[in-house]
C-alpha positions in Angstrom: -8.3 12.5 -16.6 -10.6 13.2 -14.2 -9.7 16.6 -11.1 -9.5 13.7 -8.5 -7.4 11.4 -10.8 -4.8 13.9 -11.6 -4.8 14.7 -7.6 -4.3 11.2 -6.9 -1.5 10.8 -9.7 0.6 13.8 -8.3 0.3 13.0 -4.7 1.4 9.5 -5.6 4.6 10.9 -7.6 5.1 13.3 -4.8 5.1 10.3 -2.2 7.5 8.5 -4.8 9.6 11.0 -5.0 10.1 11.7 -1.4 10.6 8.0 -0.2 13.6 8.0 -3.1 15.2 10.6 -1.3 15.2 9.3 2.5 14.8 5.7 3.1 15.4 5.9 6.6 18.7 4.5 7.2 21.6 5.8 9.2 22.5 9.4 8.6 26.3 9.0 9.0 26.4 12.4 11.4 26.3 10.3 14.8 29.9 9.2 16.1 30.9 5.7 15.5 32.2 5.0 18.5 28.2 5.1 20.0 27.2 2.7 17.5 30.9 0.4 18.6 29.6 0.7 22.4 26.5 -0.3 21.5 27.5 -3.6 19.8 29.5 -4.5 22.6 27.0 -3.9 25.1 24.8 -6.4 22.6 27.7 -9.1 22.5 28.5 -8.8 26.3 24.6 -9.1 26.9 24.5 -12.4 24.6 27.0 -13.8 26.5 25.8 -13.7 29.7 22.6 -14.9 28.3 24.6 -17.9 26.8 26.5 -18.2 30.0 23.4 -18.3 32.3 21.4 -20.9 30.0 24.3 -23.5 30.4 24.5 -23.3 26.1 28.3 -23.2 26.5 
């Protein structure tokens, strides 16, 4: 294996190895009730948008 190849290889297992451990999803450290006043903002927001278009 070439010096460039065996570069490659470990940068490649390093990039593995570091999307494994954070995937980018919620950490769990925020409060919930942000992310329950944020829903409701989006279901009031659909309903007015339902509500304006005449769809109900």
């Amino acid at each position: 294996m070439t010096a460039h190849a065996a570069t490659t290889a470990r940068t490649r297992t390093a990039r593995t190895r570091t999307a494994r451990t954070r995937t980018g999803g919620p950490r769990g450290d925020d409060p919930k009730i942000v992310e329950h006043l944020m829903g409701w903002v989006l279901v009031v927001v659909v309903a007015m948008l339902v509500t304006q278009l005449g769809l109900l």
